[in-house]
C-alpha positions as CSV (number, residue, x, y, z in Angstrom):
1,X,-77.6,-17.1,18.9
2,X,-77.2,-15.5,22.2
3,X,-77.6,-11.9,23.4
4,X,-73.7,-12.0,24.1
5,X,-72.6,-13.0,21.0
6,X,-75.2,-10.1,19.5
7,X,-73.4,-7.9,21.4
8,X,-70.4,-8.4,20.3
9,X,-70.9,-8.0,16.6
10,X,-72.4,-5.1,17.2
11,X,-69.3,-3.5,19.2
12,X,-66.9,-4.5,16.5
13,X,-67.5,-2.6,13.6
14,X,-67.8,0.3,15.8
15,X,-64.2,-1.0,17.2
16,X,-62.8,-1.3,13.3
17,X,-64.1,2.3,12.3
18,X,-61.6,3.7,15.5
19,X,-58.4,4.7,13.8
20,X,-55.2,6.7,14.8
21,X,-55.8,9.8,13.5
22,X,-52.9,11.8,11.3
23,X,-51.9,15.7,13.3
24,X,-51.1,16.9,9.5
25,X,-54.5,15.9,8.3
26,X,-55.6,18.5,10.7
27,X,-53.0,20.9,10.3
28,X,-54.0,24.3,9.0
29,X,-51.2,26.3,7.6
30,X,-50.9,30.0,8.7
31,X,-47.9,31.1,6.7
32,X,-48.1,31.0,2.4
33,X,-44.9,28.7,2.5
34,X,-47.2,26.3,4.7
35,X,-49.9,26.5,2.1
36,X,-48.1,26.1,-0.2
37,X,-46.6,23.4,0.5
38,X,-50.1,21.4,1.5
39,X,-51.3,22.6,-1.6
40,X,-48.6,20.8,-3.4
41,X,-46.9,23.2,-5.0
42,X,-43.4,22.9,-2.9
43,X,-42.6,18.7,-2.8
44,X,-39.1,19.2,-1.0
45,X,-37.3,20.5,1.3
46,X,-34.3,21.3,-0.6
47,X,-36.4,23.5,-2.9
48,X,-36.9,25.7,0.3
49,X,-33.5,25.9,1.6
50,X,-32.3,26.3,-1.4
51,X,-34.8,29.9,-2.3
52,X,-33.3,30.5,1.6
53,X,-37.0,30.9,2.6
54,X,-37.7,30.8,6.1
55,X,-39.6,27.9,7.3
56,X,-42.0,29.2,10.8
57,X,-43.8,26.3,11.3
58,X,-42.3,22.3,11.9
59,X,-45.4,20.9,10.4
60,X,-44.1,22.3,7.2
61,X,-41.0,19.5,7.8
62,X,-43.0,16.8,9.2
63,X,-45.4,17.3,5.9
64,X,-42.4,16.9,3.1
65,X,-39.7,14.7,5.8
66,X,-42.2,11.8,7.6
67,X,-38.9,10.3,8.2
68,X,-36.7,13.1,9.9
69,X,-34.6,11.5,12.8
70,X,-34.1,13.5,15.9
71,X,-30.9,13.1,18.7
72,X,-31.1,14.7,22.2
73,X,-27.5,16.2,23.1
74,X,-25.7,15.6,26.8
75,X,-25.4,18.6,27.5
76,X,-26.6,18.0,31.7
77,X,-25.1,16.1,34.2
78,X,-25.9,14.4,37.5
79,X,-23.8,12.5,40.5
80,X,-23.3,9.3,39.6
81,X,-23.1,6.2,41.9
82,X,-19.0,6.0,42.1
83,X,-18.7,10.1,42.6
84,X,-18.4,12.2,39.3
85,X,-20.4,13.5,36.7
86,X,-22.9,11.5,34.6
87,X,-24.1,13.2,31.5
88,X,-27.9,13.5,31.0
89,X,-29.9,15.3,27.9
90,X,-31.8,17.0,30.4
91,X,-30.2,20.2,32.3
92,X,-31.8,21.6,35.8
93,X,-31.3,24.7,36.6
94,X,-33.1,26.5,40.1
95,X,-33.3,29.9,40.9
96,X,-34.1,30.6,44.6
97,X,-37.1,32.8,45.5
98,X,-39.2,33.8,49.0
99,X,-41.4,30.5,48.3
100,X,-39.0,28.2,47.4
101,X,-36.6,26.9,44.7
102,X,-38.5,27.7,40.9
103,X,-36.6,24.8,38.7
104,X,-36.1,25.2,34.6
105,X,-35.5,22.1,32.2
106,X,-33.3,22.5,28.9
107,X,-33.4,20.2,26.6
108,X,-30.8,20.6,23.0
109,X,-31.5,18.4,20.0
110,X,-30.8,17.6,16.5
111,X,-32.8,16.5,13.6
112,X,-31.8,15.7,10.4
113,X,-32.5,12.9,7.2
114,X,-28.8,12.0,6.7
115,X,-28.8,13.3,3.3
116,X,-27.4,16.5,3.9
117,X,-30.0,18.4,5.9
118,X,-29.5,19.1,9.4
119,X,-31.0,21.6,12.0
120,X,-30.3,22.1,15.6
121,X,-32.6,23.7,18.6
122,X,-32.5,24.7,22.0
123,X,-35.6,24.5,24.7
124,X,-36.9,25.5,28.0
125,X,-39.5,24.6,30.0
126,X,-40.9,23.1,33.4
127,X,-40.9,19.9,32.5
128,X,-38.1,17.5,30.7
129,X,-40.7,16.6,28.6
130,X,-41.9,20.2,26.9
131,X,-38.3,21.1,27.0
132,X,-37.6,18.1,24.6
133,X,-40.6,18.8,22.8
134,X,-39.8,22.4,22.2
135,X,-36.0,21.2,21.3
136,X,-37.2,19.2,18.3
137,X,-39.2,21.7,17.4
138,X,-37.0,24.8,16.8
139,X,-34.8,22.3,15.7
140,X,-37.3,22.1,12.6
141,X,-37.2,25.4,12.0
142,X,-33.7,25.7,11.6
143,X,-32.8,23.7,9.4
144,X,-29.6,24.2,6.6
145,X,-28.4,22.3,3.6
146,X,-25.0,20.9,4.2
147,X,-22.4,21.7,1.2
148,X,-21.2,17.4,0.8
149,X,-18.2,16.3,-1.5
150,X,-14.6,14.8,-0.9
151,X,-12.4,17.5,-1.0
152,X,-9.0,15.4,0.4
153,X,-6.0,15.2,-1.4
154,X,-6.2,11.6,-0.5
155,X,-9.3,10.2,-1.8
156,X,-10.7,12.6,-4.8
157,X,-12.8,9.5,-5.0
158,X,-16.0,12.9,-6.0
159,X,-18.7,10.8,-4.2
160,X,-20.4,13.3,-1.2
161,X,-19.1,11.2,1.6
162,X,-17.1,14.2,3.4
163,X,-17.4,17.9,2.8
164,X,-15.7,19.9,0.2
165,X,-13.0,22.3,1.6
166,X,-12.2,23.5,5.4
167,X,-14.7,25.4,7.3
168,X,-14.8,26.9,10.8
169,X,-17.5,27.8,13.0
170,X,-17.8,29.4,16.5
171,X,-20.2,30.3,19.5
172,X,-18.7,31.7,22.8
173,X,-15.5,30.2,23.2
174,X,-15.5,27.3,21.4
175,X,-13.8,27.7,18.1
176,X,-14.8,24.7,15.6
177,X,-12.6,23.7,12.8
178,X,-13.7,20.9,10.4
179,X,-11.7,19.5,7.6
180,X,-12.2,16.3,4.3
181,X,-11.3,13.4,5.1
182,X,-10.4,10.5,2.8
183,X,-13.0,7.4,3.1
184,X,-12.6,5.1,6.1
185,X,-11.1,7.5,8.0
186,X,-15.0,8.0,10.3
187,X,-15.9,11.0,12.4
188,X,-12.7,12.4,13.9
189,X,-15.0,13.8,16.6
190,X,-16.4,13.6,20.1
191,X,-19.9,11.4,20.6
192,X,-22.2,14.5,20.9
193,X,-21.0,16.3,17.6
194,X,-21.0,12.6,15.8
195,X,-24.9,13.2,16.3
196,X,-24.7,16.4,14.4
197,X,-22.5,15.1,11.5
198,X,-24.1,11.1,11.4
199,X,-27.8,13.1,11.0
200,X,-26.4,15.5,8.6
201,X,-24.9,12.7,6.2
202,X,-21.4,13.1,6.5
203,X,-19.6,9.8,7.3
204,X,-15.9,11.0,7.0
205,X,-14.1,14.0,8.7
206,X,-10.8,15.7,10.4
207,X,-11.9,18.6,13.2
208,X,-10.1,20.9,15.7
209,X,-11.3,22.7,18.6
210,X,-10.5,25.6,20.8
211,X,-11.8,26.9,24.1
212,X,-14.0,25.8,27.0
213,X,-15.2,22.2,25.1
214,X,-16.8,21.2,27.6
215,X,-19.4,23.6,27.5
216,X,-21.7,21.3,25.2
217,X,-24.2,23.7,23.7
218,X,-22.1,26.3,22.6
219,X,-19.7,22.9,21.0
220,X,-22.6,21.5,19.4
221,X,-23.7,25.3,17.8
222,X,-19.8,26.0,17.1
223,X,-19.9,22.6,14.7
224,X,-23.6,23.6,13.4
225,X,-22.1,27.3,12.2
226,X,-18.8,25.7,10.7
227,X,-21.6,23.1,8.4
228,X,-23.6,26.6,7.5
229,X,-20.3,28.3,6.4
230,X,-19.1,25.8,4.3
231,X,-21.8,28.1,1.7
232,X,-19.8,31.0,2.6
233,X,-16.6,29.7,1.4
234,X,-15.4,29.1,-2.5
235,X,-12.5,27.4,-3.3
236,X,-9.3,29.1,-4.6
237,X,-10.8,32.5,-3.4
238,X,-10.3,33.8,0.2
C-alpha cells in the first residue's frame, strides 16, 4: 500500500464525521414560551395562537413549523427595457446628505403553512439581503389563525375551503373587503394578495377594494387585517 492511498483513509473518516449542523440545536430560548416549547411542553402552533400568547422569537416557529413557506411581495419597481415600471420585491429608497446619496432596502414578505396560519412582515436594511431576512422574520412573529369554512349560499358544501362570513380590513387608504366563495370559483384577487390567501390556505374567495391600490404594502396589510377580523365578527350579530 502506498503513502497516498494511507492518506486518504485517513482524511475520510475525518471527512464523514463533518456534518451540517442544525441553528435550533443551538438555539437557547430567552422567553418562557421559547422554553417551553423546546422543553416539549407546547407541540403546536395553534395551541399558542389560540391562548393569544405572543410569540418574540421566530425560532419558536421554525422549532414547531420546519415546513413554513415564505413569499416576498412586489411592492418595488424599476425601468424596464420597453419604458415603464417593472415590479421588484426589493424597494430603494435614498436620502441625500453632504457626502452623498445614504440608500435603504425594504423588503415585505409572507409566511404561512397553508393550513390556516399566516403572518406578514415588513424590513429595512442596507442591503436587499438583511432586508429579506428581517422580512421573514417579523413575519414569524406575527403570525394569526385564519377563521376557514364555506359560508356561500352557493356551496354549503361545510368543508374549510373559503372563509366563513364577510370581513373587511384596512391600512391607509386601502379599504379591503373579502367575501365566501363557492368551490371552483379561485382567488378573486390580484397576484400579490394570492400569496397572502394561497399561504394562508384559502383556495376560494370574492374581494373588493377601495383607495390608492397600488400602494402594495398598505394592500397587502389591508387583506392581512380583514383575515384577523374575521375573529372579531359572529354571525347573525352585528
Amino acid at each position: 500500500m502506498t503513502e497516498e492511498n494511507k492518506q486518504e483513509q485517513e482524511e475520510k473518516p475525518e471527512q464523514m464525521k463533518i456534518e451540517e449542523e442544525n441553528p435550533l440545536e443551538k438555539w437557547e430560548p430567552k422567553t418562557k414560551l421559547g422554553k417551553m416549547v423546546k422543553e416539549g411542553k407546547i407541540k403546536n402552533l395553534d395551541e399558542i395562537l389560540e391562548r393569544g400568547w405572543k410569540i418574540r422569537e421566530p425560532e419558536i416557529v421554525d422549532w414547531l413549523e420546519p415546513n413554513m413557506k415564505s413569499e416576498l411581495i412586489l411592492i418595488g419597481g424599476r425601468t424596464g427595457k420597453g419604458g415603464g415600471q417593472q415590479r421588484i420585491p426589493i424597494r430603494i429608497t435614498a436620502v441625500v446628505k453632504k457626502s452623498g446619496k445614504r440608500f435603504r432596502m425594504s423588503a415585505m414578505a409572507v409566511v404561512g403553512n397553508e393550513k390556516g396560519i399566516v403572518g406578514v412582515g415588513f424590513g429595512k436594511a442596507k442591503e436587499a439581503r438583511l432586508a429579506v431576512e428581517k422580512a421573514i422574520r417579523k413575519a414569524k412573529l406575527n403570525l394569526i389563525k385564519v377563521k376557514m369554512g364555506c359560508g356561500s349560499w352557493e356551496c354549503n358544501c361545510g368543508e374549510p375551503h373559503s372563509i366563513p362570513y364577510k370581513s373587511e380590513g384596512k391600512s391607509g387608504s386601502v379599504r379591503a373587503i373579502i367575501m365566501p366563495a363557492p368551490k371552483g370559483v379561485g382567488l378573486v384577487v390580484d397576484d400579490e394578495t394570492k400569496k397572502l390567501m394561497r399561504l394562508a390556505g384559502i383556495k376560494d374567495i370574492w374581494s373588493k377594494t377601495f383607495g390608492s391600490t397600488t400602494t402594495r404594502f398598505n394592500l397587502i396589510k389591508a387583506y392581512f387585517n380583514a383575515l384577523k377580523n374575521l375573529h372579531a365578527y359572529q354571525r347573525g350579530k352585528k
